[in-house]
C-alpha positions in Angstrom: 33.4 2.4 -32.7 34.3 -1.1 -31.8 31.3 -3.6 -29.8 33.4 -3.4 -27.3 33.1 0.1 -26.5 29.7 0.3 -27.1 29.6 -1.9 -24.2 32.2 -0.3 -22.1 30.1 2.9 -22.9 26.7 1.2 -21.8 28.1 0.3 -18.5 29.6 4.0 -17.9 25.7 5.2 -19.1 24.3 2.9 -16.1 26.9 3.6 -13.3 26.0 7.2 -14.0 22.1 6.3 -13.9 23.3 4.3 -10.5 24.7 7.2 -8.6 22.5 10.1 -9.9 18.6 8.3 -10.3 18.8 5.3 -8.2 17.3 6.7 -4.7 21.2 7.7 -4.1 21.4 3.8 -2.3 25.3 4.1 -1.8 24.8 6.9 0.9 25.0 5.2 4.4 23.3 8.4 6.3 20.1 6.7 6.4 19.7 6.2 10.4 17.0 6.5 13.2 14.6 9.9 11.8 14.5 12.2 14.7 12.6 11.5 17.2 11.2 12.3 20.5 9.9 10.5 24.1 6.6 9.6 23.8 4.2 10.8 26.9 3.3 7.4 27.9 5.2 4.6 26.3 3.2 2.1 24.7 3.4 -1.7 25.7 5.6 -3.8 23.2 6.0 -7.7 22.6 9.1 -8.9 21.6 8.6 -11.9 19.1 12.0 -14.3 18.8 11.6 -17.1 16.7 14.4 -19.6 17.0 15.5 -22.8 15.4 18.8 -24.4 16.7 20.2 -21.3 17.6 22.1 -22.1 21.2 25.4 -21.1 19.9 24.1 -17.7 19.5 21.6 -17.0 22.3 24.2 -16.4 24.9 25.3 -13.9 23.1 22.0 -11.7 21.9 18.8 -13.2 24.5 20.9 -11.5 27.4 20.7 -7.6 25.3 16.9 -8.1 24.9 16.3 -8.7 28.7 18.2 -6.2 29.1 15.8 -3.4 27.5 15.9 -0.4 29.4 11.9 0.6 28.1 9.6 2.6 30.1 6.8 1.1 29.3 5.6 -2.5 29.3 7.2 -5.2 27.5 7.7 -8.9 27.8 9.4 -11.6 25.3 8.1 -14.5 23.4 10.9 -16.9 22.6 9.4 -19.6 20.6 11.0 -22.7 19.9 11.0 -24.0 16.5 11.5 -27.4 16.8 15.4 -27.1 18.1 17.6 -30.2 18.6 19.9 -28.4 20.4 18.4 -27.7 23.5 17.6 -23.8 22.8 14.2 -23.8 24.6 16.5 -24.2 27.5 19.0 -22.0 27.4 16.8 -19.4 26.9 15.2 -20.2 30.0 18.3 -20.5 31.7 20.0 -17.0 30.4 15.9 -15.7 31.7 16.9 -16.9 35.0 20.8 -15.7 35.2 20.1 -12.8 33.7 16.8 -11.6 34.7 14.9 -8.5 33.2 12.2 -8.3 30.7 9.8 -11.2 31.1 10.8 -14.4 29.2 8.4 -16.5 27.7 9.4 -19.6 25.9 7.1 -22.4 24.2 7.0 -24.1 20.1 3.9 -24.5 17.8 4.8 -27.7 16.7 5.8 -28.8 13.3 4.7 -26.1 10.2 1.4 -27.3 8.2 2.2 -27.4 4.4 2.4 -23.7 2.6 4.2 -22.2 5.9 8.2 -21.5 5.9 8.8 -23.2 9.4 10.0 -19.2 10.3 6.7 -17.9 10.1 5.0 -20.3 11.5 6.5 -19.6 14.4 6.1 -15.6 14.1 2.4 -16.7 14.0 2.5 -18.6 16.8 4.3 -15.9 18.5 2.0 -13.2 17.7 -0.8 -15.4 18.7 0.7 -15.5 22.7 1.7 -11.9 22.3 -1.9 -10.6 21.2 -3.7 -12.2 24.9 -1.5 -9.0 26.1 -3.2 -6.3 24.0 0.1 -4.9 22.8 0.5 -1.5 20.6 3.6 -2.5 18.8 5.3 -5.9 18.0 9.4 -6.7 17.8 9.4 -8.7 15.2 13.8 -9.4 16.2 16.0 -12.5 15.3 17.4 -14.9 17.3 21.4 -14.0 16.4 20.5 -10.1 16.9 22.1 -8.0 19.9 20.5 -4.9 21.1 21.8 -1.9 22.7 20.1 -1.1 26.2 18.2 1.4 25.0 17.5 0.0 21.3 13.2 -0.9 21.8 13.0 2.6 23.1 14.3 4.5 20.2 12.5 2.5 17.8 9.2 3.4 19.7 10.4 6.5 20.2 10.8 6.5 16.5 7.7 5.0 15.0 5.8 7.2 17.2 7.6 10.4 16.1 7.4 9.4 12.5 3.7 7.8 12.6 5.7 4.9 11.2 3.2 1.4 11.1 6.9 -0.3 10.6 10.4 0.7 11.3 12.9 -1.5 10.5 17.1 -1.7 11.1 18.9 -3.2 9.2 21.4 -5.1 11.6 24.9 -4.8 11.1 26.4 -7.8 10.4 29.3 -9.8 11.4 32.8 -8.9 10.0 35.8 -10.8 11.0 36.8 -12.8 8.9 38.4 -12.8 5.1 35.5 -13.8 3.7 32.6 -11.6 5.6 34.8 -8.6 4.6 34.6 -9.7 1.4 31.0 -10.7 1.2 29.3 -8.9 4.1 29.3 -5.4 3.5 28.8 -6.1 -0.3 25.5 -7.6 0.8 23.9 -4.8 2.6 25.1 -2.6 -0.7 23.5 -5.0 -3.3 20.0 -4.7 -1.1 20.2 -0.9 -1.0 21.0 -0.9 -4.5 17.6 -3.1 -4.9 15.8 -1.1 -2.7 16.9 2.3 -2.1 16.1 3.1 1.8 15.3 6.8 1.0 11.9 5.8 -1.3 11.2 2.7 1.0 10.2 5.8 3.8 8.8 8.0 1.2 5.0 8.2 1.0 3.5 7.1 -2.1 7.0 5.1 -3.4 5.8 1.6 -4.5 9.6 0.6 -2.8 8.7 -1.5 0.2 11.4 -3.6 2.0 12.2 -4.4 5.9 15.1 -6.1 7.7 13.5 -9.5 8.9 16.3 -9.3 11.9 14.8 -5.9 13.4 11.3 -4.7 12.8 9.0 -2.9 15.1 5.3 -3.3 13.5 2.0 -1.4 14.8 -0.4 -4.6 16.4 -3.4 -3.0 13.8 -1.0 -2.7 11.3 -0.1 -6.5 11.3 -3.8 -7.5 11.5 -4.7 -5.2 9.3 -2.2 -6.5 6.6 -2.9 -10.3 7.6 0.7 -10.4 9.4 1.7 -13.3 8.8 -0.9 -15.8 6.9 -0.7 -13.2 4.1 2.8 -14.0 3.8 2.7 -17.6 5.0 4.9 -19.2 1.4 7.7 -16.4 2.0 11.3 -17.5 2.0 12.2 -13.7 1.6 9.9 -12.8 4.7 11.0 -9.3 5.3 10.6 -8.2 2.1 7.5 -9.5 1.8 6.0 -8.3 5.3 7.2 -5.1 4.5 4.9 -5.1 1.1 2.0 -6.2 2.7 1.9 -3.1 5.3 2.6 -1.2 2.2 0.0 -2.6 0.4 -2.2 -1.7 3.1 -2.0 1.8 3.2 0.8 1.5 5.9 4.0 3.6 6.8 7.0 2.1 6.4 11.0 2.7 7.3 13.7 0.8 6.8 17.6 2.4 7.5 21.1 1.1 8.5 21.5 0.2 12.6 23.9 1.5 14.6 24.3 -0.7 17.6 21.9 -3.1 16.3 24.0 -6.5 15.6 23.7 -10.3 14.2 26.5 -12.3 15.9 26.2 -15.2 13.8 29.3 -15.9 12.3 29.8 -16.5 8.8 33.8 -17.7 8.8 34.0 -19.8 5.6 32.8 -18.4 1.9 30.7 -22.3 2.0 28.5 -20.6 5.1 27.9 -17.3 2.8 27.3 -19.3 -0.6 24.3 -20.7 1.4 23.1 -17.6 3.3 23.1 -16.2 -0.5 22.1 -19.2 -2.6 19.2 -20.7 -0.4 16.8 -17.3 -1.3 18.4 -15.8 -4.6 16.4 -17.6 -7.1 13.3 -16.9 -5.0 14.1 -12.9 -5.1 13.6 -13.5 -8.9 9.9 -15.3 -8.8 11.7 -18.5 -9.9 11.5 -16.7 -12.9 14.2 -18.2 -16.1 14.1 -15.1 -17.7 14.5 -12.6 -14.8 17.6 -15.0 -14.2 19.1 -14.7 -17.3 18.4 -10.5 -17.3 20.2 -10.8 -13.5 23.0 -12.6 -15.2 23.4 -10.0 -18.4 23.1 -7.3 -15.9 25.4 -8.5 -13.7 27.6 -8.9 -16.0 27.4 -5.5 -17.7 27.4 -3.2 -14.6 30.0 -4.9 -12.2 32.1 -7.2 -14.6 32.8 -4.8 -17.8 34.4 -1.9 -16.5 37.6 -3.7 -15.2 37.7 -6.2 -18.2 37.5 -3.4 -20.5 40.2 -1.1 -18.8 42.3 -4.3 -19.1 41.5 -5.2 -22.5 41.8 -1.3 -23.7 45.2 -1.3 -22.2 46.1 -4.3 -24.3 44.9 -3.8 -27.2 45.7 -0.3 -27.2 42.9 1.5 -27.3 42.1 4.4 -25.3 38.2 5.1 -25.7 37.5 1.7 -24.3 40.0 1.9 -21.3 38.9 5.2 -20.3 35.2 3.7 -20.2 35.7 1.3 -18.8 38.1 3.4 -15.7 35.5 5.5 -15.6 32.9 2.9 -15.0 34.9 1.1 -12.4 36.1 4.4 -10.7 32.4 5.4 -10.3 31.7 1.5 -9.1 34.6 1.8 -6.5 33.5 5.6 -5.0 29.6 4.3 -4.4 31.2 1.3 -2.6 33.6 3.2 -0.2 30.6 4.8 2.2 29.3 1.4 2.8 32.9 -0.2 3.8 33.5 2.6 5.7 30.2 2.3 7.6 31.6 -1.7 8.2 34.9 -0.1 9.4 37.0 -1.7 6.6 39.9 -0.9 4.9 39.1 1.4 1.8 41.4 -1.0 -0.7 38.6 -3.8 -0.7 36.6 -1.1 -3.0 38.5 -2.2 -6.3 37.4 -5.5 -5.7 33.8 -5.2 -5.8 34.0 -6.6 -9.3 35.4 -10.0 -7.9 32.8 -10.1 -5.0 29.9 -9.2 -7.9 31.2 -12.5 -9.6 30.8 -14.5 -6.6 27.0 -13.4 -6.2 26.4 -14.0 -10.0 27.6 -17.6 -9.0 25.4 -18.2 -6.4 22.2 -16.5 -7.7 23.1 -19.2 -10.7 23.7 -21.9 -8.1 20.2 -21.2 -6.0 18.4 -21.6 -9.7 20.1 -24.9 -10.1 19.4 -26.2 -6.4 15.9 -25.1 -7.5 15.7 -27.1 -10.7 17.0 -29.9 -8.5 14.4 -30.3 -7.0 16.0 -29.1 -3.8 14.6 -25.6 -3.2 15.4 -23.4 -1.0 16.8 -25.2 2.2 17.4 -23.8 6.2 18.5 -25.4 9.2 17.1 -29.0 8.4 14.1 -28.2 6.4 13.6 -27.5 2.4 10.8 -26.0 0.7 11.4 -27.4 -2.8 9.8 -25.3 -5.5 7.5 -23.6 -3.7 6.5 -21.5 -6.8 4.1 -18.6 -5.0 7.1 -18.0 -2.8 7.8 -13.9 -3.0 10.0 -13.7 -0.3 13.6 -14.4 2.6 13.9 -16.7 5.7 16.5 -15.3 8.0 
């Protein structure tokens, strides 16, 4: 047997490995875990940090007001150091809109080792804790919530005995691009972290949402929520470890009218959602880079090449492999583009969108050799080699 089939058969072997062993990630039934009213509802504090976001805040501040909760609950809006006047809009949409309490104030400029994001989650949770809450919302600024969306994740984390439950937002898609990208995104993180072992006690698979999280008050102390975390540019995923680590309960599963309205129109906007944190999921770590690349490569770019090359050259062991291989590819992505409501005949191009995120993971190690780090909204934090985690 040619190398070439030996390839083409080694990325059949893993697609096989990918559907059968790997938590089964392409399955998009992971919602809400039944749930019931609690007797008395406990009272939650909703934490929003926000840097320039006034182009979104009309849009998702007025859903959070809007909470339909039993219990207590008020909102802490905190301004990151906006130049675009988002303090005061949100006070503006508190006072057209009314509802849940609204209360808006900024910590100032991040001391060296913070992301500027959690700094102002800390600051956040800081005004939030003088209220005694049992559970945080740890929620984006460019995230919507259904009327009844704090409820059922209390409702949730109660049922459960969850110290975290976490939805993953669904995001944006309009345009060419975000159909492309978007869905393809959510699939890659499930693929990384399976949602069924992130719930499971005992699995060492920890991840959260940074858009959506509910998080017990004791659970967040008792895992040092967020000065544990303080260097993360991959925040959720690293929150999400540290209540782990703790001995805490975790959940993390797809939303269902939980949404980010930020738009993403052009594929320059996605490179830098993807690029400014890739290089960071790998530890900054040359090696783990190359492996990404090779693996990439092998899983995602073989099987169509080599259905294509076995077709030209004539041989038949290596384009059935490689069929095979992208058949298998193409099934696991259909669930997820039918959960986005897209057309089934972007499956067969997974391979392309693949290649694009090879490009940017290698493009977010160069920025990072650059000297440049990873950068958001005005402010980079160049090499900041203790960094485990996602600033969203």
């Amino acid at each position: 047997m040619s190398a070439f089939v030996w390839i083409a058969a080694g990325s059949l072997a893993a697609w096989l490995w990918l559907l059968c062993c790997q938590g089964f990630f392409w399955r998009t039934d992971i919602r809400l875990p039944a749930r019931t009213d609690p007797d008395d509802w406990p009272s939650v504090c909703v934490v929003v940090p926000a840097r320039d976001e006034a182009a979104v805040l009309p849009d998702s501040l007025p859903s959070l007001l809007a909470q339909d909760y039993p219990g207590r609950a008020e909102i802490f809006l905190v301004d990151d150091g906006s130049s675009d006047g988002t303090g005061d809009l949100a006070r503006e949409l508190a006072s057209r809109h009314g509802g849940l309490p609204l209360t808006v104030d900024s910590p100032g400029e991040p001391p060296p080792g913070w992301t500027g994001k959690l700094w102002a989650v800390r600051h956040g949770i800081g005004l939030a804790r003088a209220r005694g809450p049992e559970y945080l919302l740890l929620t984006d600024a460019d995230i919507a919530h259904a009327p009844d969306s704090l409820r059922e994740l209390v409702a949730a984390a109660r049922t459960g005995g969850f110290d975290a439950v976490s939805l993953m937002a669904r995001l944006r898609v309009e345009s060419l691009w975000e159909r492309l990208v978007v869905p393809a995104f959510v699939y890659f993180f499930a693929q990384l972290y399976p949602f069924r072992r992130i719930g499971r006690k005992g699995s060492r698979t920890a991840a959260a949402a940074g858009g959506c999280v509910l998080l017990r008050a004791d659970a967040a102390e008792r895992a040092r929520i967020p000065d544990a975390i303080r260097h993360a540019v991959i925040d959720d995923v690293a929150l999400a470890r540290a209540v782990k680590g703790g001995g805490g309960h975790i959940w993390l599963g797809l939303a269902e009218r939980v949404d980010s309205v930020r738009p993403y129109p052009r594929l320059h906007d996605l490179w830098k959602m993807v690029s400014r944190s890739a290089y960071a999921q790998l530890r900054h770590n040359p090696l783990l880079l190359l492996g990404t690349v090779i693996g990439l490569a092998l899983v995602y770019l073989v099987p169509p090449v080599a259905l294509l090359a076995g077709l030209a050259a004539g041989s038949t062991a290596t384009a059935a492999l490689g069929g095979l291989a992208w058949l298998v590819m193409t099934g696991t992505y259909i669930p997820m583009l039918r959960y986005y409501g897209q057309p089934l005949w972007l499956a067969p191009l997974l391979p392309f969108t693949a290649f694009l995120y090879l490009l940017m993971t290698v493009d977010s190690a160069v920025q990072h050799y650059r000297g440049r780090g990873a950068a958001w909204k005005g402010r980079t934090y160049a090499r900041p080699d203790a960094v485990v985690g996602e600033e969203s």
